[in-house]
C-alpha positions as CSV (number, residue, x, y, z in Angstrom):
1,X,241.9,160.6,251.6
2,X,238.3,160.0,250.7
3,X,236.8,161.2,247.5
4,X,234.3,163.8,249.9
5,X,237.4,164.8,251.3
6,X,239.6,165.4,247.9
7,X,236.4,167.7,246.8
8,X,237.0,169.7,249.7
9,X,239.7,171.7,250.1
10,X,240.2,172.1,253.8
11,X,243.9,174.4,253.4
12,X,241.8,177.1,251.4
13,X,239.3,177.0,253.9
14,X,242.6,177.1,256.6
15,X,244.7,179.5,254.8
16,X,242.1,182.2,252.4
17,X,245.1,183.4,250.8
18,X,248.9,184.3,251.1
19,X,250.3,187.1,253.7
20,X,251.7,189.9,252.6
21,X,255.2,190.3,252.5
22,X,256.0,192.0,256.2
23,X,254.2,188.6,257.7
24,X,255.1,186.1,255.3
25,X,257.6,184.8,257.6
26,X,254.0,183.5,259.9
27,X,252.9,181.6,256.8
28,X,251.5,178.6,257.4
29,X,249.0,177.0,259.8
30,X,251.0,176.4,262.6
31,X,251.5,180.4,262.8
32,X,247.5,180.9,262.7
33,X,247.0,181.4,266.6
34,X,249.8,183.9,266.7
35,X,247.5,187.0,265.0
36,X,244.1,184.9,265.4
37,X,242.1,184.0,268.8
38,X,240.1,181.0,268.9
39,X,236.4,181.7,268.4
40,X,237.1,185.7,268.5
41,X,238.9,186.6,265.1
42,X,241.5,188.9,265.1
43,X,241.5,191.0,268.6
44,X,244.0,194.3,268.5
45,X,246.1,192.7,271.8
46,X,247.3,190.3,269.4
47,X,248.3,192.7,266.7
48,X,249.9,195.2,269.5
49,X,252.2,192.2,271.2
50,X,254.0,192.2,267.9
51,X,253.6,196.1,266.7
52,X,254.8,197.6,270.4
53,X,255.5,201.0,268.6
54,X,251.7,201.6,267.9
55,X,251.3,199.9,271.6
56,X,253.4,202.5,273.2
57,X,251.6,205.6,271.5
58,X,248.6,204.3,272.0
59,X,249.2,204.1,275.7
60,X,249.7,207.7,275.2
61,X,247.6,208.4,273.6
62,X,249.4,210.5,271.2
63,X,249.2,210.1,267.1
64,X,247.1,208.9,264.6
65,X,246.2,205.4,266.1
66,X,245.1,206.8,269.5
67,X,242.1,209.0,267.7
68,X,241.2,205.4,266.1
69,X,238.4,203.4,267.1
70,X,237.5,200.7,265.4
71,X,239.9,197.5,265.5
72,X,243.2,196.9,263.4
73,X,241.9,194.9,261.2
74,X,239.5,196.8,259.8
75,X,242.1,198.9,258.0
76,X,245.0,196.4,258.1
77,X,243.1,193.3,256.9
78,X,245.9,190.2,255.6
79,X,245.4,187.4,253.1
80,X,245.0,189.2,250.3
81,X,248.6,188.5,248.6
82,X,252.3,188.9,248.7
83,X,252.0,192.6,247.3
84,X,249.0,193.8,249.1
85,X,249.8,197.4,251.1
86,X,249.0,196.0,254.2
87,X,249.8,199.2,256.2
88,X,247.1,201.4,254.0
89,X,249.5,204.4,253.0
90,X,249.0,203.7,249.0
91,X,244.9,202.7,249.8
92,X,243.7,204.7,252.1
93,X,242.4,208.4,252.1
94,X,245.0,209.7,255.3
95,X,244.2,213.2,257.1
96,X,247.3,214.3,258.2
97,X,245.4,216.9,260.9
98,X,244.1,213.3,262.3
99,X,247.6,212.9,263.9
100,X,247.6,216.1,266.2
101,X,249.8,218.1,263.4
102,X,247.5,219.3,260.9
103,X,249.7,220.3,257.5
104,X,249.6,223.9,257.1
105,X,252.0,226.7,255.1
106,X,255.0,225.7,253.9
107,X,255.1,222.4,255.7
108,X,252.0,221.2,253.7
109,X,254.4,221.4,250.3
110,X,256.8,219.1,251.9
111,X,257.4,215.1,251.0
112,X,256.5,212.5,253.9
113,X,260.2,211.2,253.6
114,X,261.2,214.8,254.2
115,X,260.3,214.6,257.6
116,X,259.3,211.2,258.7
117,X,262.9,209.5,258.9
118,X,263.2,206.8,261.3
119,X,263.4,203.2,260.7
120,X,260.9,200.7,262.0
121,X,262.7,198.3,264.6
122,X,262.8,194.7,264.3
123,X,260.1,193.1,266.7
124,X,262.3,190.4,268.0
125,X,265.8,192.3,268.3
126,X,264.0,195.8,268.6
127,X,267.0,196.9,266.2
128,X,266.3,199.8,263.9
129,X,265.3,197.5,260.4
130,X,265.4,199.5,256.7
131,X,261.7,200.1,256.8
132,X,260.4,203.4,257.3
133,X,258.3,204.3,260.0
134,X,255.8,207.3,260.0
135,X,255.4,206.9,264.0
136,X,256.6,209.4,266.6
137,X,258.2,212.1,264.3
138,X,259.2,215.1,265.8
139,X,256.7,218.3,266.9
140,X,259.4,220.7,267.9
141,X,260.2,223.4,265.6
142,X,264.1,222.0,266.4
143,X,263.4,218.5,265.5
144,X,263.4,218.8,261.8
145,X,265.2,222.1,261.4
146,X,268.2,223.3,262.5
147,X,268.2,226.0,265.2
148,X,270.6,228.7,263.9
149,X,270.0,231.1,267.1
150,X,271.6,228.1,269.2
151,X,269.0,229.4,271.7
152,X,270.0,228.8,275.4
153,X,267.0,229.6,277.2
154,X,263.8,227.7,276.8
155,X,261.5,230.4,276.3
156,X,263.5,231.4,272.7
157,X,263.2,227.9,271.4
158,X,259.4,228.3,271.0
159,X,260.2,229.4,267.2
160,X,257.0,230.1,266.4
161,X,257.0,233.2,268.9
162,X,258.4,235.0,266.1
163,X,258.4,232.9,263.0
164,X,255.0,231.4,260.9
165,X,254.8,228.2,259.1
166,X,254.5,230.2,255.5
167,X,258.6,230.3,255.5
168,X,260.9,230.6,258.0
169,X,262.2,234.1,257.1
170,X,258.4,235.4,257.3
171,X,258.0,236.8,260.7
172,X,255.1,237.6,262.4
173,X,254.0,241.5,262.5
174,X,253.7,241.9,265.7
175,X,256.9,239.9,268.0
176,X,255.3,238.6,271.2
177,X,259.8,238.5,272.3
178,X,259.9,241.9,274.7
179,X,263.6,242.7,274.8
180,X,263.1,245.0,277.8
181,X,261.7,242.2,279.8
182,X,263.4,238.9,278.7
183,X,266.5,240.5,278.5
184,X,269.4,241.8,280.5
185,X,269.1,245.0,278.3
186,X,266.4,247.0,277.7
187,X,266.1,248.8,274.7
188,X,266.1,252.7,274.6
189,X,266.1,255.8,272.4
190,X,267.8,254.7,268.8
191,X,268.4,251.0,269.7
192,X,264.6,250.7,270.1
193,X,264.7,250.9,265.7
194,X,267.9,248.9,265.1
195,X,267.1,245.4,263.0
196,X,267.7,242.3,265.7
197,X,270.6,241.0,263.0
198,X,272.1,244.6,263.5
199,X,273.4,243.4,266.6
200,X,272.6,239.7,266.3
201,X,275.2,239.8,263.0
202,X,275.4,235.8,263.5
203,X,271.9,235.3,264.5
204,X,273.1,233.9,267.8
205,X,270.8,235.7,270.9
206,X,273.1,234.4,273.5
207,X,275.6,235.1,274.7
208,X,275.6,238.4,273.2
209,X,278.7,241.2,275.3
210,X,276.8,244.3,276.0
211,X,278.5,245.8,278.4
212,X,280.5,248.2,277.1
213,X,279.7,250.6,274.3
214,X,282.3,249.3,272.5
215,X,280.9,245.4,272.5
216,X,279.3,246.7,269.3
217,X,280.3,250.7,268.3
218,X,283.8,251.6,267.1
219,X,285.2,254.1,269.6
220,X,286.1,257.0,267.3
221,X,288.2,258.2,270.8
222,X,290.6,255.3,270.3
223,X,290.0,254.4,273.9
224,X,291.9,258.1,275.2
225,X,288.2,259.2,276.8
226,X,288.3,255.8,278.9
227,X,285.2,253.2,278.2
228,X,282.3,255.3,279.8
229,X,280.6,256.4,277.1
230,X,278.0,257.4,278.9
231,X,279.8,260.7,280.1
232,X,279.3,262.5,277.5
233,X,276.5,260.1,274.7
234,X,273.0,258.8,275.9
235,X,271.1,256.4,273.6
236,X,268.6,258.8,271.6
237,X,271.8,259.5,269.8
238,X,275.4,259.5,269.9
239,X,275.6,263.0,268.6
240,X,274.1,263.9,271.5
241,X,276.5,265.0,274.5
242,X,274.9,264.9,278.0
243,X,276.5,264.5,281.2
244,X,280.3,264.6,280.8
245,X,282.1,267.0,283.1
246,X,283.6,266.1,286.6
247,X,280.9,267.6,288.5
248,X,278.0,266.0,286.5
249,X,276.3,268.4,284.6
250,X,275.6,268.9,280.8
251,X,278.9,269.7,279.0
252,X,278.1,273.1,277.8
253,X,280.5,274.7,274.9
254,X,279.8,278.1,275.7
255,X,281.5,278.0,278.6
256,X,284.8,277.4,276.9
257,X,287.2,279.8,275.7
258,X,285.2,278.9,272.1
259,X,281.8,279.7,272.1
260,X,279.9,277.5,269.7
261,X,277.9,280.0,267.4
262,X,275.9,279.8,264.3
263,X,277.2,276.9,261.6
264,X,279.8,275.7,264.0
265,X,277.0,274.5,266.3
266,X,276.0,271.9,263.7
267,X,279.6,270.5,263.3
268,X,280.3,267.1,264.7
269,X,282.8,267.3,267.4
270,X,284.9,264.6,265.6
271,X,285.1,267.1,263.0
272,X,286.8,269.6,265.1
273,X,288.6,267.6,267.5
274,X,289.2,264.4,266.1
275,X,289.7,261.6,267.9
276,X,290.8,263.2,271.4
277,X,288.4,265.6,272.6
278,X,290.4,269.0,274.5
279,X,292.0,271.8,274.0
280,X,292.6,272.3,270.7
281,X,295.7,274.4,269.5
282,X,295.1,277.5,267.4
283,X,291.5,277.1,268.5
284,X,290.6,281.1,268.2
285,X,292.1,281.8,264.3
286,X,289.8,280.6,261.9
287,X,292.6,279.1,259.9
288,X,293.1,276.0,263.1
289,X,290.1,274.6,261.4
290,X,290.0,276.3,257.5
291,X,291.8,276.6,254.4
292,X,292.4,280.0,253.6
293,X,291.7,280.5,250.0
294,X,292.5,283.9,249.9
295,X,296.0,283.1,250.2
296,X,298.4,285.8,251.6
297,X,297.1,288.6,249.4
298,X,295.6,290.2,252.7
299,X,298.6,290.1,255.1
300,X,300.9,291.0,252.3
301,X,298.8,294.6,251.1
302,X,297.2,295.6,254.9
303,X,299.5,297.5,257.4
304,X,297.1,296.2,260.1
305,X,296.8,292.4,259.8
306,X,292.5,291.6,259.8
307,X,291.4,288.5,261.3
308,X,288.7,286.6,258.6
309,X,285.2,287.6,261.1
310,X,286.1,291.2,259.6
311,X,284.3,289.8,256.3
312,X,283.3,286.2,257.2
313,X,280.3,285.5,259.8
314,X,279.9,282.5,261.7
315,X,276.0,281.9,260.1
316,X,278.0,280.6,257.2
317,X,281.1,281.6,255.1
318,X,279.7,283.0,252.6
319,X,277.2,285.2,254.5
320,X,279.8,288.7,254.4
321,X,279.9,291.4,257.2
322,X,282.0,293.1,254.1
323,X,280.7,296.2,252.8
324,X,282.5,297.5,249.4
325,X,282.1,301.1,250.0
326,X,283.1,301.1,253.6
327,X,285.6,299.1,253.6
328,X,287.4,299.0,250.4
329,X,289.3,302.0,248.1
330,X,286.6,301.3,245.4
331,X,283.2,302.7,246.0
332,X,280.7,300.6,243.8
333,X,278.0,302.5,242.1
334,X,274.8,302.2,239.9
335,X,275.7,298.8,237.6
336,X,278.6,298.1,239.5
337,X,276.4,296.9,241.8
338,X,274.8,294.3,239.5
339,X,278.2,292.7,239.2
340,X,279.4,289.3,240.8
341,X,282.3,289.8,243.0
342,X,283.6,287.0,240.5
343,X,283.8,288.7,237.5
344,X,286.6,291.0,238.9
345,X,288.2,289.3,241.5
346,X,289.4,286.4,239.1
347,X,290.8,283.4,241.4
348,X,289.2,285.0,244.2
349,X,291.8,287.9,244.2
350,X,290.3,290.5,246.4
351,X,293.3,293.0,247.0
352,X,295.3,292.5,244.1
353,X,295.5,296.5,243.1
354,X,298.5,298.7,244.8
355,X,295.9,301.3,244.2
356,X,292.3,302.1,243.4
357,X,291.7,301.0,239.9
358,X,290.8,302.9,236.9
359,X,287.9,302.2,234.1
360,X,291.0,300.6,232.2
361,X,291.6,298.3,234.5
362,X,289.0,296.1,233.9
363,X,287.2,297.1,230.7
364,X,288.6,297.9,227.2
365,X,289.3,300.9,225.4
366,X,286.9,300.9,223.0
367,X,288.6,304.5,221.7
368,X,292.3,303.0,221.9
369,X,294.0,305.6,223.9
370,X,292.5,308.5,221.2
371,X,291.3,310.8,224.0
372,X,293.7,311.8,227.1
373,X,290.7,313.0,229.6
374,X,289.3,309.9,231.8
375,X,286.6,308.1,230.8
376,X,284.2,309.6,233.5
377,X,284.4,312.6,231.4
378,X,281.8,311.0,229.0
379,X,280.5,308.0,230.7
380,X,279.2,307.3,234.1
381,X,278.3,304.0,236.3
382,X,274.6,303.9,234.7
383,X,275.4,303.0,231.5
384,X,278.6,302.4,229.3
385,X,275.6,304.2,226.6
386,X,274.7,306.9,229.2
387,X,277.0,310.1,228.5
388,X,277.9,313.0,229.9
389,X,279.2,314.5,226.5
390,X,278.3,317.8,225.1
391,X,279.3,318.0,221.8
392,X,279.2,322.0,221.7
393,X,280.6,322.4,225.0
394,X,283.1,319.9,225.2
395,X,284.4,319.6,221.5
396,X,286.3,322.5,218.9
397,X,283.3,321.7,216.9
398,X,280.0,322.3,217.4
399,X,277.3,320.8,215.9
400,X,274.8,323.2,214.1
401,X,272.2,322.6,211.5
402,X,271.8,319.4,209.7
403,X,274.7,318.0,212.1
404,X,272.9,317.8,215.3
């Protein structure tokens, strides 16, 4: 080797520098015309023979690379050491929108691992390598999360019908899914307000049974009414009874041998009839349905056994046809009629006298037995302090002088 020649370095002018470590394997200057073209640098059909990935996309014109246009090397220049980031993801300022899927709501919080998880494949055996690759990750809604509708038909796999990027369990105000229309059941009266997961407990859409009433309400009938609901319930709600008899009309109460009248028309027929809906036994005495709390004082005392309607109404139990003075041996009178049944009939004991009581009977004898006439002699119903007493008429002494 001459001297000129020893002064010149011709390999540095060759090689400028080492590859970095994915092309170290085409070190050397025999491996030069594999990226470069004679007289024409570094063209992209030379870096696309190896990187087929970016080739294919490209073709498609789908990604980051395909809104490109300046050439590879321009961002992915080599030479420049073992440890230089020849792909530009540590670098380079990246644009995520630049790929088609612009990073928005909840998805702009997550990691690029999180969602870009395939492996680059090896150029020669095309064999998924350990590298990652950020190419061709999924679009679909589906491809990264887990669908937990398991959604059949292809229109209710287009999540974001219902569901917005902020978080998954945000949904949209305003559903653009119309049950009535997509569905084999439209939605009327009360259903139209039910929560989708009120009948979608598992989230699943389809298959969903809905033909019978029963597919999602407990038949309170036991199944003796047979499975048409519809005979007697319609959807605005199940309290209400429309057509149920044979002949298709309105079921109508009146017309049985029990007229439905005042509180008893708010009573659930469950409450009544229980679970099988019919005659009932006992149906006409009030004490079919209710507790008699008066005991047997009644049937015990009356020759002529009264039915409860001759105190009780039908507007409510404690609304009383009942008059005292009419119908009792007791007329009430002045303050007596101040006084809560209560405070005399103690335990709700109405006829508990074989006879019409005296003052004695319920107040006390503030004179302890002293005088032998009856109290009404003195005193009347106005006042216990209001008397009738005349000291000079009504006494051996009478009261002159200084002693009135």
């Amino acid at each position: 080797m001459s001297s000129a020649t020893a002064q010149f370095d011709f390999t540095k002018w060759i090689n400028p520098g080492p590859l970095s470590k994915p092309h170290e394997t085409l070190e050397g200057v025999t491996n030069c015309t594999k990226c470069h073209a004679s007289a024409q640098g570094i063209p992209d059909n030379k870096c696309l023979a190896c990187h087929t990935e970016i080739g294919e996309r490209l073709a498609a014109k789908k990604g980051y690379h395909a809104q490109q246009t300046k050439l590879c090397m321009t961002c992915h220049g080599e030479h420049k050491g073992r440890n230089y980031d020849e792909t530009g993801l540590t670098r380079l300022p990246f644009n995520h929108a630049e790929s088609g899927w612009p990073l928005t709501g909840g998805h702009a919080k997550v990691t690029c691992e999180k969602c870009h998880t395939g492996m680059r494949k090896n150029v020669d055996t095309k064999k998924p390598t350990t590298k990652r690759t950020y190419l061709g990750a999924p679009t679909t809604c589906v491809g990264c999360h887990a669908d937990p509708h398991k959604s059949q038909k292809e229109s209710f796999t287009k999540c974001e019908r219902c569901h917005t990027v902020d978080h998954w369990k945000t949904l949209k105000g305003r559903l653009s899914f119309n049950h009535n229309n997509e569905s084999r059941y439209p939605l009327t009266g009360k259903h139209e307000v039910v929560a989708c997961y009120g009948c979608h407990k598992k989230k699943t859409w389809a298959p969903l049974p809905f033909a019978q009433c029963t597919d999602c309400h407990v038949d309170p009938h036991k199944g003796k009414l047979g499975p048409n609901c519809e005979k007697c319930h319609n959807t605005k709600t199940w309290r209400a009874i429309t057509p149920g008899s044979k002949d298709g009309k309105p079921f109508d109460h009146d017309k049985t041998a029990f007229p439905l009248k005042g509180e008893h028309r708010s009573v659930t027929c469950l409450r009544c009839h229980g679970p099988v809906i019919g005659k009932m036994q006992n149906f006409d005495q009030c004490g079919g349905c209710h507790n008699n709390p008066h005991g047997n004082q009644f049937q015990e005392l009356w020759d002529v056994k009264r039915p409860c309607k001759s105190c009780h109404l039908e507007d409510g139990w404690m609304i009383l046809s009942f008059q005292h003075n009419r119908d009792s041996r007791y007329e009430l009178e002045e303050k007596h009629l101040e006084v809560p049944c209560e405070q005399c009939h103690i335990d709700r004991k109405y006829r508990w006298l074989p006879s019409a009581p005296d003052c004695s009977t319920c107040h006390q004898d503030v004179h302890r037995a002293q005088f032998t006439k009856p109290c009404a002699s003195c005193h009347t119903t106005k006042s216990f302090n209001m008397l009738t007493f005349d000291h000079n008429k009504d006494s051996p002494f009478p009261l002159v002088g200084k002693h009135q």
